[in-house]
N, CA, C and O of each residue as an XYZ file, in Angstrom:
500
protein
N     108.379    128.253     76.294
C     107.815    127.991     77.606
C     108.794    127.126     78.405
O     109.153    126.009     78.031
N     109.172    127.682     79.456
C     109.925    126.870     80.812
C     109.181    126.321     81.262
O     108.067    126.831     81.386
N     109.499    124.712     81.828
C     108.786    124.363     82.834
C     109.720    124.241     84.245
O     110.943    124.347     84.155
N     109.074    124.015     85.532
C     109.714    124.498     86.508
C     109.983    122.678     86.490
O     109.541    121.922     85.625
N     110.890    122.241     87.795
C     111.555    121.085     87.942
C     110.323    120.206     88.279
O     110.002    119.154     87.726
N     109.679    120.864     89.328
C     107.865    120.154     89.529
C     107.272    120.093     88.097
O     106.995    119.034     87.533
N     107.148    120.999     87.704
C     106.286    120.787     86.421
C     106.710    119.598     85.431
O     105.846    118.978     84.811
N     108.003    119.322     85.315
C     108.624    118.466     84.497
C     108.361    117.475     85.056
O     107.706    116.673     84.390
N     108.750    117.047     86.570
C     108.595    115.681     87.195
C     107.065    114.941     86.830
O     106.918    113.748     86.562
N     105.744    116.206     86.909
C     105.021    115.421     87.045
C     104.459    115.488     85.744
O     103.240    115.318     85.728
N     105.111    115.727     84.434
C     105.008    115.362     83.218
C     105.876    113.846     83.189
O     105.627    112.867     82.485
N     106.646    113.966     83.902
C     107.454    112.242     83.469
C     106.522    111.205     84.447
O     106.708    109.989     84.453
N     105.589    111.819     85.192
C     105.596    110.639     86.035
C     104.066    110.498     85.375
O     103.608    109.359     85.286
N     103.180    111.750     84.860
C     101.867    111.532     84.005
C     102.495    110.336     82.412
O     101.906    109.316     82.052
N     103.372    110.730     81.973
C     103.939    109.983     80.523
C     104.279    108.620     81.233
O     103.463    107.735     80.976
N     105.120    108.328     81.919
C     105.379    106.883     82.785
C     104.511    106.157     82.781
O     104.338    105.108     82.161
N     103.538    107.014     83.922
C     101.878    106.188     84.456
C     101.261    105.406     83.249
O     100.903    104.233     83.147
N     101.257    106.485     82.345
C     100.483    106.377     81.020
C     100.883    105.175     80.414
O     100.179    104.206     80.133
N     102.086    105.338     80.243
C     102.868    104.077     79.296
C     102.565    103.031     80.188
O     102.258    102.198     79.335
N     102.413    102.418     81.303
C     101.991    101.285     81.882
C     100.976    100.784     81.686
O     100.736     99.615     81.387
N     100.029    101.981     81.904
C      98.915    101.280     82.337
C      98.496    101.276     80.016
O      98.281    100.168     79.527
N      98.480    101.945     79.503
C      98.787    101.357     77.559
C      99.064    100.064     77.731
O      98.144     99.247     77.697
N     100.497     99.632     77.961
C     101.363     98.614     77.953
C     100.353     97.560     77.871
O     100.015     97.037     76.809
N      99.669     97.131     79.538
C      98.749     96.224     80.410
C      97.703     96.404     79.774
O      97.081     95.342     79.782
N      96.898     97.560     78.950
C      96.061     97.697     78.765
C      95.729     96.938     77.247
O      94.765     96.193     77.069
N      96.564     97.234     76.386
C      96.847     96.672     75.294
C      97.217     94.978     75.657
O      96.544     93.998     75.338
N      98.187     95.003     76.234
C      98.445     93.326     76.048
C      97.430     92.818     76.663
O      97.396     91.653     76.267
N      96.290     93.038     77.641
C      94.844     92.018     77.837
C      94.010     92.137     76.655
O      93.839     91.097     76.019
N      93.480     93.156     76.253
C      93.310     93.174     74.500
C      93.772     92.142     73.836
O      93.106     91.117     73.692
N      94.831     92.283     73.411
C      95.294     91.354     72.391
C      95.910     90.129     72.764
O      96.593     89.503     71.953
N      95.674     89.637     74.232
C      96.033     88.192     74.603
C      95.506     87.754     75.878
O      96.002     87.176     76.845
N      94.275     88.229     75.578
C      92.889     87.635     76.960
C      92.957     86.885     77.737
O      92.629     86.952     78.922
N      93.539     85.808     76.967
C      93.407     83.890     77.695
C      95.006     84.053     78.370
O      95.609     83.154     78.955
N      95.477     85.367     78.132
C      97.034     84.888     79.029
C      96.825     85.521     80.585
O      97.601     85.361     81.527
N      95.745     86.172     80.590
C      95.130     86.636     81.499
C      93.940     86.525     82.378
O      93.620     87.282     83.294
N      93.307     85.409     81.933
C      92.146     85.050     82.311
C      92.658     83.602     83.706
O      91.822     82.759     84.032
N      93.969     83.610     84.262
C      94.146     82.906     85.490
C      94.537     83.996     86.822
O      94.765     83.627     87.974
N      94.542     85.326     86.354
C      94.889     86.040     87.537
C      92.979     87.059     87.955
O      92.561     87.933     88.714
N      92.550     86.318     87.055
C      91.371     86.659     87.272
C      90.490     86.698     88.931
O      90.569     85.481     89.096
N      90.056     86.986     89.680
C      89.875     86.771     90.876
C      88.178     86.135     90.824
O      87.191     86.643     90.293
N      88.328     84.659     91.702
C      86.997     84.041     91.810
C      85.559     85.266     92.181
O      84.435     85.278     91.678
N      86.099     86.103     93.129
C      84.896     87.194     93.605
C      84.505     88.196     92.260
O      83.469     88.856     92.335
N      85.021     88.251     91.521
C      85.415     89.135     90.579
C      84.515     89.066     89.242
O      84.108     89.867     88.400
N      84.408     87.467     89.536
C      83.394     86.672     88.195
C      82.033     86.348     88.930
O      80.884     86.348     88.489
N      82.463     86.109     90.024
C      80.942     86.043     91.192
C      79.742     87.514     91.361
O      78.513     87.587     91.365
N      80.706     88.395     91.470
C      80.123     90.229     91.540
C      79.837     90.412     90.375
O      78.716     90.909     90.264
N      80.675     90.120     88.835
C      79.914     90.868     87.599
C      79.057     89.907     86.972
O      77.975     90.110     86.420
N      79.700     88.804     87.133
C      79.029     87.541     86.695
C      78.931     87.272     85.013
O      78.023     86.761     84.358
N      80.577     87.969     84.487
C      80.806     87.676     83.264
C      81.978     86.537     83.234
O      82.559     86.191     84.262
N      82.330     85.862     81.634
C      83.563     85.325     82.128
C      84.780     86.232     81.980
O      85.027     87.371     81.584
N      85.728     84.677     82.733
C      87.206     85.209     82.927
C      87.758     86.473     81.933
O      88.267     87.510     82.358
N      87.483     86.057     80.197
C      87.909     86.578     79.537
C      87.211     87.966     78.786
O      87.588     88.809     77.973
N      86.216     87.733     79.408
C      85.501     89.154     79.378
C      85.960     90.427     80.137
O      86.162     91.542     79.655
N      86.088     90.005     81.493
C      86.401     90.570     82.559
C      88.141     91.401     81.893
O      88.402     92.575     81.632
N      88.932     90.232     81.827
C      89.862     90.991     80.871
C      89.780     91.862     79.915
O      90.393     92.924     80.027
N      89.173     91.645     79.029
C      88.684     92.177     77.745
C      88.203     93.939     78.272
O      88.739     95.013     78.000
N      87.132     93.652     79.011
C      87.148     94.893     79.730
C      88.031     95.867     80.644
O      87.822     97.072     80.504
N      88.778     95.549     81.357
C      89.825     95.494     81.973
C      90.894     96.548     81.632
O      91.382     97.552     82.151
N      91.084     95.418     79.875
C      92.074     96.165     79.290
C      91.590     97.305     78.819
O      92.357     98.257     78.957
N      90.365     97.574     78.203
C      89.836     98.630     77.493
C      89.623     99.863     78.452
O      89.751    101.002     78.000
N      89.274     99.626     79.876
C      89.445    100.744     80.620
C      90.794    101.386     80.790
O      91.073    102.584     80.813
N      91.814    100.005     80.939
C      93.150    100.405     81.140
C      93.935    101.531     79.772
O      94.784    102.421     79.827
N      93.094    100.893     78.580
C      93.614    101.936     77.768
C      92.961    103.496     77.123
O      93.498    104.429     76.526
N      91.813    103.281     77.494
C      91.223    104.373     77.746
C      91.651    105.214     78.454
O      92.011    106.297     77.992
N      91.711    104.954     79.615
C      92.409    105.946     80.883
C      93.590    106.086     80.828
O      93.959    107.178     81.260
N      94.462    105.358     80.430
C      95.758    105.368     79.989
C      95.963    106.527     78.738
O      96.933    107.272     78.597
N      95.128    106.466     78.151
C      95.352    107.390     77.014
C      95.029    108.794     77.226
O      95.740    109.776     77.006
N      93.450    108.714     77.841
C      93.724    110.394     78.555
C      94.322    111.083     79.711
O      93.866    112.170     80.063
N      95.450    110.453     80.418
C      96.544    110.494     81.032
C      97.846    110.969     80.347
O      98.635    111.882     80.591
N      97.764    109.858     79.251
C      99.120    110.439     78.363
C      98.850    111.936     77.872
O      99.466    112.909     78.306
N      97.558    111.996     76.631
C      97.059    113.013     76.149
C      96.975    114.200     77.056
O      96.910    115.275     76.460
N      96.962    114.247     78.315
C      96.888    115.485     79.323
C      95.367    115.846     79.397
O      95.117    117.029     79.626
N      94.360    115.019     79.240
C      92.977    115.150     79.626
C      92.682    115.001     80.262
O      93.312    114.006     80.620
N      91.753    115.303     81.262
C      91.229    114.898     82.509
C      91.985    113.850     83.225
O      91.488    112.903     83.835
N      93.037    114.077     83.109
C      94.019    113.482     83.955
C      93.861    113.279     86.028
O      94.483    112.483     86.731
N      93.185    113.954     86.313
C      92.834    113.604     87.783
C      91.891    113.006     87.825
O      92.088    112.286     88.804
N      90.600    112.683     87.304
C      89.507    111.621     87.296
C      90.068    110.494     86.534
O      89.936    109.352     86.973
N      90.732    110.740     85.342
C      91.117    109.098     84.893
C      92.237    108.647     85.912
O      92.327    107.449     86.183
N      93.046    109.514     86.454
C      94.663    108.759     87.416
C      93.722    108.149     88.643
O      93.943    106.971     88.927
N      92.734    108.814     89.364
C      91.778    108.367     90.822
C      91.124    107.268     90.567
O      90.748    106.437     91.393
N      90.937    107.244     89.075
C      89.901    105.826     88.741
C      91.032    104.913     88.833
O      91.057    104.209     89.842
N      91.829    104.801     88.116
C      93.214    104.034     88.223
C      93.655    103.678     88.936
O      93.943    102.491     88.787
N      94.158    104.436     90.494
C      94.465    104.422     91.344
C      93.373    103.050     92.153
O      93.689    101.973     92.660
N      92.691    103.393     92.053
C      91.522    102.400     93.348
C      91.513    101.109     92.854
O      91.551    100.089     93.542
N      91.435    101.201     91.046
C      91.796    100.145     90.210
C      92.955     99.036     90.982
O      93.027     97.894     91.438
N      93.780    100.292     90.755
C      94.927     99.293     91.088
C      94.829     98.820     92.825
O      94.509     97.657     93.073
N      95.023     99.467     93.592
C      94.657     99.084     94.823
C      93.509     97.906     94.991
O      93.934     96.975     95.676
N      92.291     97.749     94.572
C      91.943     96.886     94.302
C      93.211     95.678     94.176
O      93.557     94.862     95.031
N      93.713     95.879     92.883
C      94.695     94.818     92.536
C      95.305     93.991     93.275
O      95.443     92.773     93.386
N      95.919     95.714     94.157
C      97.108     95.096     94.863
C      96.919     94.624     96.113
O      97.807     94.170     96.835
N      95.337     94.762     96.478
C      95.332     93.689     97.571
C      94.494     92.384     97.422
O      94.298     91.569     98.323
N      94.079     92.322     96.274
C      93.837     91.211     96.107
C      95.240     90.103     95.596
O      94.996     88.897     95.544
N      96.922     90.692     95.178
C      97.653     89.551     95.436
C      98.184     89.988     96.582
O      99.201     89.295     96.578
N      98.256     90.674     97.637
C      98.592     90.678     98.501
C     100.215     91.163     98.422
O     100.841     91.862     97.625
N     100.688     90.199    100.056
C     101.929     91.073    100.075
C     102.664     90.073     99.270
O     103.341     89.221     99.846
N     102.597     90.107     98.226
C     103.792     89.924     96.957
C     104.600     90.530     96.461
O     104.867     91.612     96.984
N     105.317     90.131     95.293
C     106.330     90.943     94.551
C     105.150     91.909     93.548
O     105.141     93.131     93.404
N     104.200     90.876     92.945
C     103.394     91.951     92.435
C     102.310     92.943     92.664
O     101.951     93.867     91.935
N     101.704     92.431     94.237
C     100.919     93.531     95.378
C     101.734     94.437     95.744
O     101.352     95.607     95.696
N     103.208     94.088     96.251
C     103.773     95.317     96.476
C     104.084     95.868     95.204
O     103.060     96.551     95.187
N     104.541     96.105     94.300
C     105.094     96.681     92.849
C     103.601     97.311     92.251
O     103.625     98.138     91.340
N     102.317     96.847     92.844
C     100.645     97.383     92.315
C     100.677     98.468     93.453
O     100.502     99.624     93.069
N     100.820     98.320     94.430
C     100.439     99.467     95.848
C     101.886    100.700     95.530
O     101.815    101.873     95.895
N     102.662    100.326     95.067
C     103.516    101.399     94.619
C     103.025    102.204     93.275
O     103.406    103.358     93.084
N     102.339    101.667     92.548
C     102.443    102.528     91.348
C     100.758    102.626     91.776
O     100.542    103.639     91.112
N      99.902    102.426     92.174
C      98.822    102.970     92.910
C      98.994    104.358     94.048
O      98.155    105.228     94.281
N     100.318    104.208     94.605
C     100.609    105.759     95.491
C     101.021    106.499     94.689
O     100.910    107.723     94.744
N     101.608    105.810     93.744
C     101.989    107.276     91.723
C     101.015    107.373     91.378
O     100.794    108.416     90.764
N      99.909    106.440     91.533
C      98.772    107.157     90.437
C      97.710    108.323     91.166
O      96.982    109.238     90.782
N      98.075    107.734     92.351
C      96.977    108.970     93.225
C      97.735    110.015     93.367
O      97.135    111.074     93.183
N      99.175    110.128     93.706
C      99.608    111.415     93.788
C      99.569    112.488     92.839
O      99.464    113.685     93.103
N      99.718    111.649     91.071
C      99.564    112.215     89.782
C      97.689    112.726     90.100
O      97.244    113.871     90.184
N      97.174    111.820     90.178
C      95.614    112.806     90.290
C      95.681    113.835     91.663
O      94.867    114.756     91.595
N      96.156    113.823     92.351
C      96.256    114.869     93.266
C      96.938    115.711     92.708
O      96.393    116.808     92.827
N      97.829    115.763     92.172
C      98.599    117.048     91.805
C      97.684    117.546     90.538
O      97.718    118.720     90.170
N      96.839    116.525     89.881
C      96.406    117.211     88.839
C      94.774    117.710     89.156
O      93.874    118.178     88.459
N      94.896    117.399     90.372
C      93.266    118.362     90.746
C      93.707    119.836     91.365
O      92.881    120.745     91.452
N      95.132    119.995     91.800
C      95.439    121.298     92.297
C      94.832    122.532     91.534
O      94.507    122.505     90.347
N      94.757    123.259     92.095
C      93.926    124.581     91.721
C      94.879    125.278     91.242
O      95.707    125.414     92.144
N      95.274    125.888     90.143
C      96.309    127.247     90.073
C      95.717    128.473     89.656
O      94.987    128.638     88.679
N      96.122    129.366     90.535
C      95.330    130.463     90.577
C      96.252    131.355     89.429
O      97.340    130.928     89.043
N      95.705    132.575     88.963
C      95.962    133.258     88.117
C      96.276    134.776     88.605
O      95.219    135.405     88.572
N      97.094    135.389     88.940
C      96.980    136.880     89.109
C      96.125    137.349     87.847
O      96.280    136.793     86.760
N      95.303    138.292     88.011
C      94.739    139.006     86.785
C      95.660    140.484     87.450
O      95.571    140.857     88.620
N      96.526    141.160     86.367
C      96.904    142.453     86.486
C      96.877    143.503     85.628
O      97.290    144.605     85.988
C-alpha cells in the first residue's frame, strides 16, 4: 500500500499530536503536585475538586485521547475534544510563550480532526 504525500503528512502529524498530548498526559499521572500550580482558580471553583485531582483527571483524558489518536480510532472526536481542551488552555495563559505554543498545537489538533471527519467516497465498479 502507497500512501499519497497528504496521506503521510497527516499520519505524522496524527503520531506527533499523539505523542504530546501521551507525553503531558502521562507526566500529570505520575507527578500531580508538579502540576497542581498551573491549575486555574475558576477551574477548582466550576468542578469544585482539588488542584490535584483536577490534574489527575486531566492527565487521564489526555491519555486516553492521546491513545486513540495514536491507535487511529476515532481520531476526529478524540483530536475536537483536544482541540477545545487545549484552547481552553491557551487562553487561559494567554499571550505567552506557552498560550502561544497551546493555540498552535490546538490549530494541529483541529485540523487533524477535520481532516479526519472528511468523507471518502468509494467508486463501486
Amino acid at each position: 500500500m502507497k500512501l499519497s504525500k497528504q496521506e503521510l503528512g497527516q499520519h505524522i502529524l496524527r503520531l506527533g499530536l499523539a505523542a504530546v498530548f501521551l507525553w503531558f498526559g502521562f507526566s500529570q499521572l505520575l507527578d500531580s503536585l508538579q502540576w497542581v500550580a498551573i491549575v486555574p482558580d475558576w477551574a477548582v471553583a466550576l468542578i469544585h475538586l482539588p488542584p490535584a485531582m483536577i490534574v489527575m483527571a486531566n492527565g487521564l483524558l489526555e491519555v486516553v485521547l492521546g491513545s486513540l489518536i495514536a491507535l487511529g480510532f476515532f481520531v476526529g472526536p478524540a483530536a475536537a475534544i483536544l482541540a477545545i481542551h487545549l484552547f481552553v488552555i491557551a487562553l487561559d495563559f494567554g499571550f505567552s510563550a506557552i498560550g502561544v505554543r497551546d493555540f498552535g498545537l490546538a490549530f494541529a489538533t483541529i485540523a487533524l480532526s477535520l481532516m479526519s471527519f472528511e468523507k471518502k467516497v468509494h467508486k463501486i465498479e
